[in-house]
Backbone as CSV, one residue per row, in Angstrom:
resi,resn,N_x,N_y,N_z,CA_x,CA_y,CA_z,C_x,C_y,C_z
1,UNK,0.840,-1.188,0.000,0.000,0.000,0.000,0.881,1.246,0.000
2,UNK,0.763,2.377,-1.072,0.995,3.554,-1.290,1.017,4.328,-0.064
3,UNK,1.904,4.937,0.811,1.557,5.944,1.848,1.570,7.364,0.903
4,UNK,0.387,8.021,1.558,0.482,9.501,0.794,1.239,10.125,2.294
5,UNK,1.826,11.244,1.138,2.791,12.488,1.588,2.401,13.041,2.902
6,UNK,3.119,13.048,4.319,2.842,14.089,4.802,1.803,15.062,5.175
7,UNK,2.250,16.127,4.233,0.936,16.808,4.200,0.313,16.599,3.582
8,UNK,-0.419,15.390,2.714,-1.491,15.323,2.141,-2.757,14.740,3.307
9,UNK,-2.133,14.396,4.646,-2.777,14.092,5.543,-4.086,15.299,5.862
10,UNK,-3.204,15.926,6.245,-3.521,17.282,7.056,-4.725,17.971,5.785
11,UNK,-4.085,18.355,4.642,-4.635,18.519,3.611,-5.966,17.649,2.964
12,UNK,-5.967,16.717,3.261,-7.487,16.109,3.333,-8.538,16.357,4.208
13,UNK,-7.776,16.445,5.362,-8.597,16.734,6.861,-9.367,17.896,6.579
14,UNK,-8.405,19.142,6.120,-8.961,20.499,6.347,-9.943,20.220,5.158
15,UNK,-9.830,19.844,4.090,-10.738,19.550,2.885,-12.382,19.091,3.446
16,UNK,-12.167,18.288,4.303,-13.606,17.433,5.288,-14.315,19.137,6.124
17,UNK,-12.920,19.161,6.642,-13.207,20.296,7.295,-14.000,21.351,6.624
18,UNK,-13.434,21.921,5.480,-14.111,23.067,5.020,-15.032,22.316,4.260
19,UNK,-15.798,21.382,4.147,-17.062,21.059,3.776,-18.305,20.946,4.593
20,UNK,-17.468,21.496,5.836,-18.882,21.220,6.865,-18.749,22.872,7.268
21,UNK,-20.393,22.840,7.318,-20.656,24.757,7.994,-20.298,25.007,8.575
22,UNK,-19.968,26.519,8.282,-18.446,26.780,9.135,-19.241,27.085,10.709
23,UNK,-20.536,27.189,10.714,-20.989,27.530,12.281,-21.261,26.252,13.049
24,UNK,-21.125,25.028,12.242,-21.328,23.847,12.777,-19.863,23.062,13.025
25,UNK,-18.550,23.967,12.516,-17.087,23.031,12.511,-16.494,22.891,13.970
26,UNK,-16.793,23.815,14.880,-16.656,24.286,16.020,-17.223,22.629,16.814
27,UNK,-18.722,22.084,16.645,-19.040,21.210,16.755,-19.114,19.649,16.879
28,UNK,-18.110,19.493,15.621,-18.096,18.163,14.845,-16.740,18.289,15.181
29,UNK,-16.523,16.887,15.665,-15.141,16.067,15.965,-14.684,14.945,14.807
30,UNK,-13.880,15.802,13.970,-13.219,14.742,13.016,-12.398,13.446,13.444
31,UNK,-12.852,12.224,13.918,-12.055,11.196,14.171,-11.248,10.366,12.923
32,UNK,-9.853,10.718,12.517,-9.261,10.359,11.369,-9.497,8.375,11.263
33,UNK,-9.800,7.356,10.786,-10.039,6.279,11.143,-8.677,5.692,10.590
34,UNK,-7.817,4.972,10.860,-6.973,4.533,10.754,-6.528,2.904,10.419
35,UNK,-7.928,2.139,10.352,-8.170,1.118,10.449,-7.423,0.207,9.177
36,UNK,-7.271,-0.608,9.622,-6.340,-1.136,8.405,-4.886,-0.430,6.907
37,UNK,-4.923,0.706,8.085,-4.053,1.176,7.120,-2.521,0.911,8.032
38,UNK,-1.132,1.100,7.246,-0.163,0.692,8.248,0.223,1.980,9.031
39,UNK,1.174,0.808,10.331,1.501,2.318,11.370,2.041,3.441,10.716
40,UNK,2.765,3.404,9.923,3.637,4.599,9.462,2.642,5.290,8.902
41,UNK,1.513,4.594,8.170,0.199,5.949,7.834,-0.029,6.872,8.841
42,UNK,-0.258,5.898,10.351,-0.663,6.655,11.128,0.259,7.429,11.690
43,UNK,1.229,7.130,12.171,2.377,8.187,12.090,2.737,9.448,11.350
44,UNK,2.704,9.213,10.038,2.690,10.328,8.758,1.253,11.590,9.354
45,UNK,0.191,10.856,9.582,-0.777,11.151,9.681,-0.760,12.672,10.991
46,UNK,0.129,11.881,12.197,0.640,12.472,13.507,1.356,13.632,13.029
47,UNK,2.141,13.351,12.312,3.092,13.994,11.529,2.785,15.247,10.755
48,UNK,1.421,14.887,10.309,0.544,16.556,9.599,0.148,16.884,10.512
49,UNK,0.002,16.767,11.737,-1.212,17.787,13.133,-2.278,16.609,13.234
50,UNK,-2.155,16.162,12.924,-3.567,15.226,13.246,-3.502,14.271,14.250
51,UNK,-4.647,14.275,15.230,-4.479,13.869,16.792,-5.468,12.892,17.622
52,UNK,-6.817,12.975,16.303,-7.882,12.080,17.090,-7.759,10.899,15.965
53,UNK,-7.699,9.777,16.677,-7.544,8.306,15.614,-8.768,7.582,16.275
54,UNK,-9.272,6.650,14.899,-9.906,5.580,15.501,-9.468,4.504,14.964
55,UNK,-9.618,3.399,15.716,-9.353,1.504,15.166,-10.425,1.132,15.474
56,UNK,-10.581,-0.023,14.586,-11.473,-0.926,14.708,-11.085,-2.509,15.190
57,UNK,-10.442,-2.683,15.741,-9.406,-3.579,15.522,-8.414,-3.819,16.753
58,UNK,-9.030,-4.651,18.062,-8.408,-4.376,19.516,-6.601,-4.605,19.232
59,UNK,-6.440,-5.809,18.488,-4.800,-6.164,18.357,-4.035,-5.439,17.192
60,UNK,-4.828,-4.749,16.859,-4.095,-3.499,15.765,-4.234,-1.976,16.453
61,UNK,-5.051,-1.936,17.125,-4.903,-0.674,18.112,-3.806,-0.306,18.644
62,UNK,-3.418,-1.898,19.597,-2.577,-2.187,20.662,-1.359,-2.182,19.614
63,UNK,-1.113,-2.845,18.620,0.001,-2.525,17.695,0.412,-1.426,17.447
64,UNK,-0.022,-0.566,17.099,0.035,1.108,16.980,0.281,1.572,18.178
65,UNK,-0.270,1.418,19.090,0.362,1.803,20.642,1.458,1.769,20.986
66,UNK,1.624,0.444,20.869,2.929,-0.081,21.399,4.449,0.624,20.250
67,UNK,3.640,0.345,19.117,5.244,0.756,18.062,5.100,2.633,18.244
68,UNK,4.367,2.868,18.668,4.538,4.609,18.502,5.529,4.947,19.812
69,UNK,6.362,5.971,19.723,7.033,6.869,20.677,6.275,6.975,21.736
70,UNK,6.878,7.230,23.097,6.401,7.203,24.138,5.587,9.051,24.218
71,UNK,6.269,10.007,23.766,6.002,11.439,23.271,4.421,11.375,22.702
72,UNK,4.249,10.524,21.787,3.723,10.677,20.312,2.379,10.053,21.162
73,UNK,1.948,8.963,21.502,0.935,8.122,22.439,0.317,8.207,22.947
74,UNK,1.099,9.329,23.743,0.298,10.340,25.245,-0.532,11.167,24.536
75,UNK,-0.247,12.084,23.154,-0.748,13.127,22.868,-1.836,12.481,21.647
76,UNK,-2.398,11.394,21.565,-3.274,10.956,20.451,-4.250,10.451,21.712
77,UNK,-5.510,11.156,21.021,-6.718,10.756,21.315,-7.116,9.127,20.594
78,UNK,-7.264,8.554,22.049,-7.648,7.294,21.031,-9.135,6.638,20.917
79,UNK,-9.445,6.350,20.189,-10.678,5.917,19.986,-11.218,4.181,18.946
80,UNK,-12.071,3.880,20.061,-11.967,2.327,19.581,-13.469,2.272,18.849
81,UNK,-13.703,1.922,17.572,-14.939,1.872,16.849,-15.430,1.168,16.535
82,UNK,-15.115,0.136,16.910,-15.230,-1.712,15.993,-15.898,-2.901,17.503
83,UNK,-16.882,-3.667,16.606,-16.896,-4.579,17.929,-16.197,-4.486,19.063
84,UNK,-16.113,-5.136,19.954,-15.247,-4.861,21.328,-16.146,-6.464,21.518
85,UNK,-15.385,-7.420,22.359,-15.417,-8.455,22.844,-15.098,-8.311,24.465
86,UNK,-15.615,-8.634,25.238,-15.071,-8.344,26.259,-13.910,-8.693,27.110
87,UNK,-13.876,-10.345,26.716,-12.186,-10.769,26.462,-11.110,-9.648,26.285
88,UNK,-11.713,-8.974,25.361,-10.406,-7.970,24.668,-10.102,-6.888,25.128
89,UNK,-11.290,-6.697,26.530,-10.850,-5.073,27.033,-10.048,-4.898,27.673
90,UNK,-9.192,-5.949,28.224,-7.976,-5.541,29.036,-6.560,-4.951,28.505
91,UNK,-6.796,-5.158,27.078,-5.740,-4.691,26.489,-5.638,-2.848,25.754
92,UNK,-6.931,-2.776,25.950,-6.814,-1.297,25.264,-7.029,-0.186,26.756
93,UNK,-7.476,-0.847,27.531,-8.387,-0.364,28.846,-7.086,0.539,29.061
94,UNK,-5.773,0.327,29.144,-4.779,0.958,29.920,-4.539,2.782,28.985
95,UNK,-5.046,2.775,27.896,-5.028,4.001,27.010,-5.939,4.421,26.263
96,UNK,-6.801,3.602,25.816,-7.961,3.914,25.063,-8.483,5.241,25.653
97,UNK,-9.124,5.854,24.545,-10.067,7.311,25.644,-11.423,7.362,25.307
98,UNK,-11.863,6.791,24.297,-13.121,6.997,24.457,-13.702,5.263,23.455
99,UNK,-14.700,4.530,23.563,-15.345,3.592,23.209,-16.051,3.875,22.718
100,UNK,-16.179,3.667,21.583,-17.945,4.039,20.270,-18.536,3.396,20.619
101,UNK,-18.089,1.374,20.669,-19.027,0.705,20.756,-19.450,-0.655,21.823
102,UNK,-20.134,0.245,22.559,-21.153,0.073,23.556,-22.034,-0.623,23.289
103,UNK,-22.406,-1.848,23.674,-23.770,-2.135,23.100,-24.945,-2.844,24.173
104,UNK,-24.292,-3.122,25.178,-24.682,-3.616,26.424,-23.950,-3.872,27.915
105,UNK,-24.741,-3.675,28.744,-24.267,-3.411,29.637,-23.272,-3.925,30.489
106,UNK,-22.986,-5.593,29.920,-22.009,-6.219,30.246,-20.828,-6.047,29.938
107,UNK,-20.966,-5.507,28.608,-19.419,-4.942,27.986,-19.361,-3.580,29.203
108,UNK,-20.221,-2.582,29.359,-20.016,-1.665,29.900,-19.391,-1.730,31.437
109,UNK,-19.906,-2.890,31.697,-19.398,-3.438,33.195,-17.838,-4.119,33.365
110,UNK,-17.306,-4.100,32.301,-16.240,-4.932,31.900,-15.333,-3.384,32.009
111,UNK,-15.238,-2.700,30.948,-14.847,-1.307,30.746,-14.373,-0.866,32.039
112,UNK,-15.722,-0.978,32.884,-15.711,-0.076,33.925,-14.132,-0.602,35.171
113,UNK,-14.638,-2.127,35.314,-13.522,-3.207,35.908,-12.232,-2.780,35.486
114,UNK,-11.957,-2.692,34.353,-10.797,-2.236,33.496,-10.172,-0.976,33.544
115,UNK,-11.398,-0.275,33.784,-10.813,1.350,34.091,-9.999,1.593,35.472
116,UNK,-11.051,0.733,35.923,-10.606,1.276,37.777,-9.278,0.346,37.968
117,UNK,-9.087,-0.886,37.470,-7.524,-1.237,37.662,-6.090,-0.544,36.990
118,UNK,-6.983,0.149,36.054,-5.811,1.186,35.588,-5.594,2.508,35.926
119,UNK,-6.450,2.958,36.778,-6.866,3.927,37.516,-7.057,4.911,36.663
120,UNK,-8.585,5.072,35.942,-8.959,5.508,34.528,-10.069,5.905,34.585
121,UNK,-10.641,6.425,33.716,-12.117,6.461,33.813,-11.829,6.842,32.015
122,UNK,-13.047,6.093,31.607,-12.790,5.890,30.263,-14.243,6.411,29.660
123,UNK,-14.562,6.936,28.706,-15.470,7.790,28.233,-15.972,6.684,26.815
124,UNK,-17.089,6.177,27.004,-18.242,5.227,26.101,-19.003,6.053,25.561
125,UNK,-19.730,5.623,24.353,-20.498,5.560,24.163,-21.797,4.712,23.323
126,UNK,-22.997,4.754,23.835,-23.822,3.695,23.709,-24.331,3.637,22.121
127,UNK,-23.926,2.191,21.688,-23.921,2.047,20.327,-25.575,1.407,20.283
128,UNK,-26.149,2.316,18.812,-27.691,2.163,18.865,-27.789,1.428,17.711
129,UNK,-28.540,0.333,17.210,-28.779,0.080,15.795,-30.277,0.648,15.346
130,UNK,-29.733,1.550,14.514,-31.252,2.034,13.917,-31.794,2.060,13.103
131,UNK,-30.832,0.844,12.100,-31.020,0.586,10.723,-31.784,-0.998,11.101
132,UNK,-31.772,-1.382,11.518,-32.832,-3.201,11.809,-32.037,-4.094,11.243
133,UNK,-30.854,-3.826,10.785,-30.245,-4.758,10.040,-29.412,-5.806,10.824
134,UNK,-29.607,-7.082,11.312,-29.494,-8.537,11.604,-27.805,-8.002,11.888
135,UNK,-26.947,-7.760,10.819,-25.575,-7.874,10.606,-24.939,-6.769,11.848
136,UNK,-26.126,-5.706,11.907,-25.219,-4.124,12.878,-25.136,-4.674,14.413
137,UNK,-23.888,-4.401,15.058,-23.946,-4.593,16.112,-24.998,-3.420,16.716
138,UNK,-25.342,-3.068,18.217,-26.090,-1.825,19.033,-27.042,-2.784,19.445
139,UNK,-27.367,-1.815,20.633,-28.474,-2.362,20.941,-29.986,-1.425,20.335
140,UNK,-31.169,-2.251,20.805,-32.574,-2.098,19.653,-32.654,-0.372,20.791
141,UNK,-33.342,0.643,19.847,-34.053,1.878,20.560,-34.717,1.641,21.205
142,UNK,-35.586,0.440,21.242,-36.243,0.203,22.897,-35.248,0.328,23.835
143,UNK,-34.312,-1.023,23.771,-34.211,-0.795,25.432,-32.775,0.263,25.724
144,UNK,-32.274,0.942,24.692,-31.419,2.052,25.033,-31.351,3.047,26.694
145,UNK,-32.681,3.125,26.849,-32.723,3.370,27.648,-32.283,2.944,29.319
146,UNK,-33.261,1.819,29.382,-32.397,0.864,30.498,-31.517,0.233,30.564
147,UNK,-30.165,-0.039,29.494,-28.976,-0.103,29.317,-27.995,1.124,30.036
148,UNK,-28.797,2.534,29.128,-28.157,3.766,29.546,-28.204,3.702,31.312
149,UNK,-29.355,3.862,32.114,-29.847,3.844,33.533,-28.589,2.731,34.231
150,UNK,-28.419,1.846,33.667,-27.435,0.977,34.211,-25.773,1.595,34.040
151,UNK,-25.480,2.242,32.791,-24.159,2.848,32.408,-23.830,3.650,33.776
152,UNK,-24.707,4.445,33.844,-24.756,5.449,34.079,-24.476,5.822,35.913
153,UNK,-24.617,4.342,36.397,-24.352,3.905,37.594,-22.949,3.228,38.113
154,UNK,-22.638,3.486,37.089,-20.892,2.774,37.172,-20.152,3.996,37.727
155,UNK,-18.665,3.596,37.775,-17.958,5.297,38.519,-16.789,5.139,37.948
156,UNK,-16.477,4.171,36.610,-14.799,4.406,35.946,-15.330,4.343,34.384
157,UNK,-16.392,4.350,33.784,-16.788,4.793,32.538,-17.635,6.433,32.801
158,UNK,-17.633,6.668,31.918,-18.627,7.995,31.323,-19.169,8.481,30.207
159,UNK,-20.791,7.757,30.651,-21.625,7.621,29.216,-21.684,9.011,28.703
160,UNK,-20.868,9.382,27.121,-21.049,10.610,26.576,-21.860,10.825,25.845
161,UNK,-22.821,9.572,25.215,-23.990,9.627,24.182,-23.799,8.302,23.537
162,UNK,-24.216,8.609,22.079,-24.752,7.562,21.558,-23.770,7.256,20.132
163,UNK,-23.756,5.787,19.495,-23.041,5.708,18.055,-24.537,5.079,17.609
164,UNK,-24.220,5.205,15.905,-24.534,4.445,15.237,-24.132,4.257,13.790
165,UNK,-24.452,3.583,13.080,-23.718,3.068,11.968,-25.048,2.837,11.056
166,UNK,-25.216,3.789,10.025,-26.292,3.656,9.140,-25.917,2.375,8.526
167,UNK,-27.463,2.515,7.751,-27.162,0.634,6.852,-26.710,0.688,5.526
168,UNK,-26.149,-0.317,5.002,-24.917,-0.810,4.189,-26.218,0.025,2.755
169,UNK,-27.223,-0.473,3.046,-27.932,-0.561,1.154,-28.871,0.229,1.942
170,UNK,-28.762,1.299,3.007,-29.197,2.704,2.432,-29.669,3.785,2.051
171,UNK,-30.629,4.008,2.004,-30.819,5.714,0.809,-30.557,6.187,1.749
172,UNK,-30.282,7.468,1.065,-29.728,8.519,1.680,-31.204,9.065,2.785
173,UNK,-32.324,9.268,2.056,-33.486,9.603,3.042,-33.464,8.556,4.123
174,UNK,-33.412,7.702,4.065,-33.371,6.260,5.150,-31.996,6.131,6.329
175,UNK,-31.433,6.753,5.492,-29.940,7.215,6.752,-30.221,8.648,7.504
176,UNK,-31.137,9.324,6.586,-31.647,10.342,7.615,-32.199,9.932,8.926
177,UNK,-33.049,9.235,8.110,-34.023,8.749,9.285,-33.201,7.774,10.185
178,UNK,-32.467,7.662,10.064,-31.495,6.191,11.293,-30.517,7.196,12.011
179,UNK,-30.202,8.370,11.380,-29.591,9.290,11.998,-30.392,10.217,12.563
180,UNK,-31.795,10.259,12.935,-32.664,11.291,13.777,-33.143,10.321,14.408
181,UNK,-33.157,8.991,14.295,-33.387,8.143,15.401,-32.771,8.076,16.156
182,UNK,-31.566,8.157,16.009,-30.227,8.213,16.844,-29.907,9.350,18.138
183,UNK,-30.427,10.502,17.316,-30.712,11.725,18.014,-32.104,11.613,18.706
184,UNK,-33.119,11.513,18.412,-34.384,10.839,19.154,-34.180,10.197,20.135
185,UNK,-32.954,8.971,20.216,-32.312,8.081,21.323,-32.301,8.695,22.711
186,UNK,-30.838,9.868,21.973,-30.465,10.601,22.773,-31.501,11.354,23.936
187,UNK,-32.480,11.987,23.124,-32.776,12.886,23.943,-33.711,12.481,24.712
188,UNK,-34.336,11.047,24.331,-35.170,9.714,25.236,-34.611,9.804,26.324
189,UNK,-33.180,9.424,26.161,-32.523,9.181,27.666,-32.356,10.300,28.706
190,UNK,-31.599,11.580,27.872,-31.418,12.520,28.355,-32.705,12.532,29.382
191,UNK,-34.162,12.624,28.475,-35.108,13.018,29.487,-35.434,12.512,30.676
192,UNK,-35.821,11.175,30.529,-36.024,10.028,30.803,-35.216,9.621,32.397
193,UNK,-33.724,9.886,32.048,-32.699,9.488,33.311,-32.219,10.782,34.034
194,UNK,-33.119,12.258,32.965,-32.630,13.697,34.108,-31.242,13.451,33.756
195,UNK,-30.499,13.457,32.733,-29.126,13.526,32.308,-28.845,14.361,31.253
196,UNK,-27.569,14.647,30.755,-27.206,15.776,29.602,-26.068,15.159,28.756
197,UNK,-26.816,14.035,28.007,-25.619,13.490,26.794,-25.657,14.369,26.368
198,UNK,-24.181,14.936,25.630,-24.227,15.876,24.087,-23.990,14.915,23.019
199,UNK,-23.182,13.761,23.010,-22.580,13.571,21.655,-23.213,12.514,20.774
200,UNK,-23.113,12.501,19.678,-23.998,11.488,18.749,-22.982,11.520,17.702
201,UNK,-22.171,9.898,17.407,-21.322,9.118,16.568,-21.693,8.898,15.758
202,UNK,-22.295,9.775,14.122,-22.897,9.134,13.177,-22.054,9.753,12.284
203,UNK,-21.951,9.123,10.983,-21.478,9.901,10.085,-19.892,8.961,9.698
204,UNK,-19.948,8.639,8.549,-18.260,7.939,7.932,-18.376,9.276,6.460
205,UNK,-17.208,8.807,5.986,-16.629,9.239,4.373,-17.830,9.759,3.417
206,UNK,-18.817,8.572,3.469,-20.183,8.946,2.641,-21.099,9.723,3.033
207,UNK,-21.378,9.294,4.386,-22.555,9.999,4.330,-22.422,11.351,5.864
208,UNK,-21.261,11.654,5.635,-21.190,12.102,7.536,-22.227,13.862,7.242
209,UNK,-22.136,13.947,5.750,-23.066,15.556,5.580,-24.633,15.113,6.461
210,UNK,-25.060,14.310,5.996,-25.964,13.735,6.714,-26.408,13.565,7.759
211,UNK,-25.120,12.991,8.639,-25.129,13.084,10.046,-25.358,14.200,10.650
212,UNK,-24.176,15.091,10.205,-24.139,16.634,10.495,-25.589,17.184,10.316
213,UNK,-26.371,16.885,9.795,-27.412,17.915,9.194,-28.408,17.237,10.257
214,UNK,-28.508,15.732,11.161,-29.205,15.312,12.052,-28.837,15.378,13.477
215,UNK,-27.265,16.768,13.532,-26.661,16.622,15.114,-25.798,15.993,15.088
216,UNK,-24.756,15.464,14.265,-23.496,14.644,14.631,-22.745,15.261,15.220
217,UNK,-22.154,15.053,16.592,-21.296,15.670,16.842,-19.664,14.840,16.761
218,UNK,-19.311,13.926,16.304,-18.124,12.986,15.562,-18.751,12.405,14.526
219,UNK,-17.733,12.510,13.966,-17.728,11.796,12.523,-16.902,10.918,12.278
220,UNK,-16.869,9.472,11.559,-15.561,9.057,11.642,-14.895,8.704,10.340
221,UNK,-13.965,9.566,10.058,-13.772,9.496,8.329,-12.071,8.269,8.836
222,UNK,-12.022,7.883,7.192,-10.935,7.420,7.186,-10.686,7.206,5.827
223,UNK,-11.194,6.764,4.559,-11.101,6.795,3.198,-10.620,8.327,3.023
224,UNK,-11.827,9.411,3.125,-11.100,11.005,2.825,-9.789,11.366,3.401
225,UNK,-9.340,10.707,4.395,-8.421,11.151,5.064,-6.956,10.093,4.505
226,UNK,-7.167,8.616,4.399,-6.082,8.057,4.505,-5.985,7.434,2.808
227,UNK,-6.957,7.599,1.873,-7.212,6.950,0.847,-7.504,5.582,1.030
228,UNK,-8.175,4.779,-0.337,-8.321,3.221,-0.421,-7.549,2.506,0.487
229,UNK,-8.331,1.344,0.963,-7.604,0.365,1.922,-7.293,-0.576,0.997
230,UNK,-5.986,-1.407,1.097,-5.929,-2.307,0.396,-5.818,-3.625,1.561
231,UNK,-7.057,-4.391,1.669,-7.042,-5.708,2.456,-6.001,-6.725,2.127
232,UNK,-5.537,-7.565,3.539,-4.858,-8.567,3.014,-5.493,-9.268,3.459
């Protein structure tokens, strides 16, 4: 795989950037996704100014962790976006900073175990499926709620809101609607538990205008930012 230049990092970013309203940029948290691309992308990436990463990927996270500078590590926001097994949280628990995906409360109880032995408090959030699709991890908009009521009682996580992941096939009106469900979620709970989520995880490469236009407050690009993945 091709690494692009340097600054073509940075130079994509601001490109995302100046496509979103400029009274809404203040808002939206560009999470660069890093997922399957190699460390030195992400490095290069460090290398243009760029500081919030996400993986999908607990033993490729931890790979990138470990091979980066002790300097370089401290100062990257990290962010985990991909299934999570609960087996697997002991390994990111010691640096990770924030969890997209949340999906029940057992994982959340796991997190929490994990935080407090690292003496942490680690920032989740509750992954919703609002597309019906069999394949999406989240849990259903029913019981979001009494999942959240349970989060929310722990003392080494801190529920910041909600993810979700529109569906594969789509329309664009139909990702609206899975992305104001999402926000609908939110403000269920908010009411509901007398709490003040702000943030809502919707939005990749395709469709994050979308998100934005339903309240996204992260987005998680990684094609605009890192180019084509090439799988092995």
């Amino acid at each position: 795989m091709a690494l692009l230049d340097t600054e073509q990092y940075i130079n994509n970013y601001n490109e995302i950037l100046g496509s979103i309203t400029e009274s809404k940029q203040d808002d939206v948290k560009i999470i660069s996704v890093s997922k399957s691309h190699p460390k030195e992308a992400m490095k290069r990436a460090y290398d243009s100014g760029l500081r919030v990463f996400g993986e999908n990927y607990v033993q490729e996270m931890v790979d990138k962790y470990e091979w980066l500078e002790e300097g370089i590590k401290s100062e990257i926001e990290w962010h985990f976006i991909g299934h999570l097994q609960t087996n697997k949280v002991k390994y990111i628990a010691p640096f990770v900073d924030c969890v997209h995906s949340v999906y029940k409360l057992k994982l959340a109880k796991e997190l929490n175990k994990r935080a407090e032995q690292n003496s942490r408090t680690i920032d989740i959030l509750l992954q919703v499926n609002t597309s019906g699709e069999e394949t999406k991890s989240g849990c259903s908009p029913s019981d979001a709620v009494d999942i959240a009521k349970g989060i929310i009682e722990l003392d080494n996580v801190n529920l910041k809101g909600l993810m979700t992941i529109s569906g594969l096939d789509s329309t664009d009106e139909e990702r609206k609607e899975e992305f104001a469900l999402l926000a609908d979620s939110k403000n269920k709970i908010n009411n509901e538990l007398n709490i003040d989520l702000q943030e809502l995880s919707m939005g990749m490469t395709a469709d994050y205008q979308l998100a934005i236009d339903q309240g996204s407050t992260m987005i998680r690009v990684g094609t605009a930012i890192f180019g084509e993945r090439v799988y092995t």
